[in-house]
C-alpha positions, -999 to +999 in steps of 0.1 A: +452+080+895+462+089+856+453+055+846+420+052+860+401+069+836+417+053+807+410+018+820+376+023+827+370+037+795+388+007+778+365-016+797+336+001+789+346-005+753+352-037+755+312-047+770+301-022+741+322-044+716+306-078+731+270-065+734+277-062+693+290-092+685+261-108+705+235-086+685+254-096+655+251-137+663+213-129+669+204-116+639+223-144+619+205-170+641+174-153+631+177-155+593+196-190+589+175-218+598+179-241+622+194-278+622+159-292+624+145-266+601+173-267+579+165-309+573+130-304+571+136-279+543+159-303+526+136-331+528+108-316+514+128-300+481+139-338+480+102-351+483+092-325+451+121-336+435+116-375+434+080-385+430+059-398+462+056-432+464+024-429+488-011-443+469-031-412+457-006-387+459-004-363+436+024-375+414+007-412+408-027-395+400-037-397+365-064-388+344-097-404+342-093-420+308-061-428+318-072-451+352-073-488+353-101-508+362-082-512+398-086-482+406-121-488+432-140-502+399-165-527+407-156-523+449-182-498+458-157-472+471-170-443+477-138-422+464-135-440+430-129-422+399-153-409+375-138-416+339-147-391+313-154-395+279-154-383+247-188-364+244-199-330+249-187-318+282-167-351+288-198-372+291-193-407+275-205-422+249-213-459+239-177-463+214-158-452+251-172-484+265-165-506+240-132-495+235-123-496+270-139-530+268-166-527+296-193-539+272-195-554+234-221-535+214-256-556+206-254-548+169-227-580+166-213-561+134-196-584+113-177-583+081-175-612+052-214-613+051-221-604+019-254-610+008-273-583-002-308-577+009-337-560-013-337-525-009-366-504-001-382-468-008-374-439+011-402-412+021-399-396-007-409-423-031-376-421-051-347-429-035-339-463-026-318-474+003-305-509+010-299-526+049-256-528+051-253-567+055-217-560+054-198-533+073-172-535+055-186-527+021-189-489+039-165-462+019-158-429+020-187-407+010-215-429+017-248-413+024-260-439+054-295-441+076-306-456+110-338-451+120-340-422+142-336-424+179-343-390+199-337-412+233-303-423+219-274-439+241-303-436+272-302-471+270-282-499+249-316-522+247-337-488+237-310-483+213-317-520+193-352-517+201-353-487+177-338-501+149-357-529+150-386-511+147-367-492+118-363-525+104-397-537+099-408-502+085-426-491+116-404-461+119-403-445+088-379-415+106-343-416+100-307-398+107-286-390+084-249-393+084-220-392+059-191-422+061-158-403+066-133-437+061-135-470+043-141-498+065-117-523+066-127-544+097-141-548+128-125-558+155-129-580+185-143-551+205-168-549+176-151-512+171-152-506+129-123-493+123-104-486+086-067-491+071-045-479+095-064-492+124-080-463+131-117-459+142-138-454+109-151-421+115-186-404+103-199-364+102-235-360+115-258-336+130-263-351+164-257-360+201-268-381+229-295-381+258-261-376+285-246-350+261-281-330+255-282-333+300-249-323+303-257-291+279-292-283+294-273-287+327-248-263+319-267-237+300-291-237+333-264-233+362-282-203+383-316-200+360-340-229+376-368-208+366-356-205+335-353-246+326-384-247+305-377-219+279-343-236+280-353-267+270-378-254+243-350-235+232-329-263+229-348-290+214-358-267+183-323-250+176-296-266+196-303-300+199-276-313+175-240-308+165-220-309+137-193-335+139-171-366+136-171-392+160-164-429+153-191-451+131-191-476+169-212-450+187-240-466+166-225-497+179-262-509+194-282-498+165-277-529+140-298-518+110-279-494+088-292-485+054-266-468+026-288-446-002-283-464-036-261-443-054-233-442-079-206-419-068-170-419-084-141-417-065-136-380-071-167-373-059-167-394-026-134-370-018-155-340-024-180-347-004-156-360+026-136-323+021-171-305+017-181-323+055-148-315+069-158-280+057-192-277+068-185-289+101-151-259+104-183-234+092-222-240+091-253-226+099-267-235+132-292-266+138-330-262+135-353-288+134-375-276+108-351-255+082-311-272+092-313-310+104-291-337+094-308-345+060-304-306+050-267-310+056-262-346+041-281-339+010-260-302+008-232-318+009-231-347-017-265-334-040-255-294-033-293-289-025-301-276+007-337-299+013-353-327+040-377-352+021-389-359+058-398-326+063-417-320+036-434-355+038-444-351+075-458-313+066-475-332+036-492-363+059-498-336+087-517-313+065-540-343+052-548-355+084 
C-alpha cells in the first residue's frame, strides 16, 4: 500500500513528460518548413539565381533602344515595344531612325562633291552665305543655316519641302546653328559623322514638333483648362533648347548654307568652348529678345543681335 502513491505519481510524471516532448515536436513542426515547402523554397532561390529562360521574363527584358527588330516589329502585336529615343522626354528624333536603319534620310548627303555654288545675301544685306555642296568641308566653328522649319521632324517630306523652298529664296527665314566637329564622312546610313567615327555633333537653339508635344503634354498633366495659356506660353519663351545633338537630325533638310567667314583655328576652338559654355549657363529662350541667331552671333561675333528680327520689325512696320 506504501508503494502506491509513489507509482502513481511516477506515472503521472511520466504522461506530463510526453505531453512535453509532443508540445516540443509541435512547435518545431511549426517553424521548419515542410518537405514540399522546403523544395519549393529551394526552387525558387534557384530560379532568382539562374536567369529564366521563359520569353518575356524579366531577366531577358531589355530596354527599348536596346530591342531588335524581332521583337513584334512589323507583326501588328498588340504588346510590342515602344523604343524611345533620344529627344526631350525620350521622344525620337529623325538621326534615331537612321541610325537604327529604319529609314535613309532624303537629303542623300554626300561627300567628294566639291563644287562650289554662288553665294547669296543674307537679310541683312551684308553677310553672305554659300549652299554646302560638300558635307565634308563642315569644321569646327562654322556658323551654318537651313531655312527655318517650325513643323520640323512632323514629317520627312515637309522637312525637304522646306528647304526647298529655302532653296529658291522663297523662305527668307532661317535657323541658326554652330558645327561642333569636323566632318570627315558620311556613312552608309547617310549619318555625318567626324574622325573617330563619332556622329558630328552641332549646338542650337531648338527642338521638334514630337519633343514640343511631349513638353506641352507634360507641362499640362491635370490643367486641361489651362492648355491655351500653356501653349502661348510656350511658343514665345520655351519653345527651344539649348543643345548638341548630331548634325543627321537635319538629315531631311538638304540645303545647308555656312556664313562666309574667315575664322582661324584659335578662334573656331573658342567659339566651340564658348557653345559648350552657353549651353552649361544661358539665358532662357524668347522669340523676340533670345533665339538661335542671338546665341550664334554671341558666341562667335560677341554681339548679342538677330538680323531677322530687326528686318521682319523693319518690313512689318512699312507695311
Amino acid at each position: 500500500p506504501a508503494a502506491k502513491p509513489s507509482s502513481a505519481a511516477g506515472g503521472a510524471a511520466a504522461k506530463l513528460g510526453r505531453r512535453r516532448r509532443r508540445q516540443m515536436e509541435a512547435a518545431e513542426r511549426s517553424t521548419s518548413p515542410s518537405g514540399s515547402e522546403a523544395d519549393e523554397l529551394s526552387s525558387a532561390a534557384a530560379s532568382t539565381a539562374t536567369p529564366s529562360s521563359s520569353p518575356g521574363s524579366p531577366a531577358e527584358s531589355r530596354s527599348p533602344t536596346e530591342s531588335g527588330s524581332e521583337e513584334g516589329e512589323g507583326s501588328g502585336s498588340p504588346d510590342r515595344v515602344f523604343r524611345s529615343g533620344s529627344g526631350w522626354g525620350g521622344t525620337r528624333t529623325p538621326c534615331d531612325d537612321f541610325m537604327e536603319k529604319r529609314r535613309t534620310p532624303m537629303s542623300s548627303w554626300q561627300c567628294g562633291r566639291a563644287t562650289a555654288l554662288p553665294p547669296r545675301v543674307y537679310v541683312d544685306n551684308r553677310t553672305l552665305i554659300r549652299e554646302v555642296p560638300d558635307l565634308c568641308t563642315l569644321q569646327r566653328g562654322d556658323h551654318c543655316l537651313i531655312a527655318i522649319n517650325f513643323v520640323r521632324a512632323a514629317s520627312p517630306r515637309v522637312d525637304y519641302f522646306v528647304s526647298w523652298l529655302g532653296s529658291i529664296e522663297i523662305c527668307y527665314l532661317y535657323h541658326h546653328f554652330i558645327v561642333m566637329d569636323d566632318v570627315d564622312h558620311v556613312d552608309e546610313s547617310g549619318v555625318p559623322r567626324n574622325s573617330n567615327g563619332d556622329p558630328a555633333m552641332i549646338f542650337e537653339c531648338g527642338n521638334t514638333v514630337p519633343e514640343a508635344c511631349q513638353e506641352l503634354k507634360s507641362k499640362s498633366k491635370g490643367r486641361p483648362l489651362m492648355l491655351p495659356f500653356i501653349i502661348a506660353h510656350f511658343l514665345i519663351t520655351c519653345k527651344a533648347k539649348f543643345s548638341t545633338h548630331p548634325l543627321a537630325d537635319y538629315g531631311d533638310t538638304p540645303h545647308i548654307y555656312v556664313v562666309l567667314d574667315r575664322q582661324t583655328a584659335e578662334e573656331r576652338e573658342r567659339t566651340v568652348a564658348e557653345a559648350l559654355r552657353v549651353q552649361g549657363q544661358h539665358d532662357r529662350y524668347h522669340v523676340l529678345f533670345n533665339n538661335c541667331e542671338h546665341i550664334c552671333n554671341q558666341i562667335i561675333t560677341g554681339f548679342h543681335k538677330s538680323e531677322m528680327v530687326t528686318t521682319t520689325a523693319w518690313v512689318a512696320f512699312r507695311v
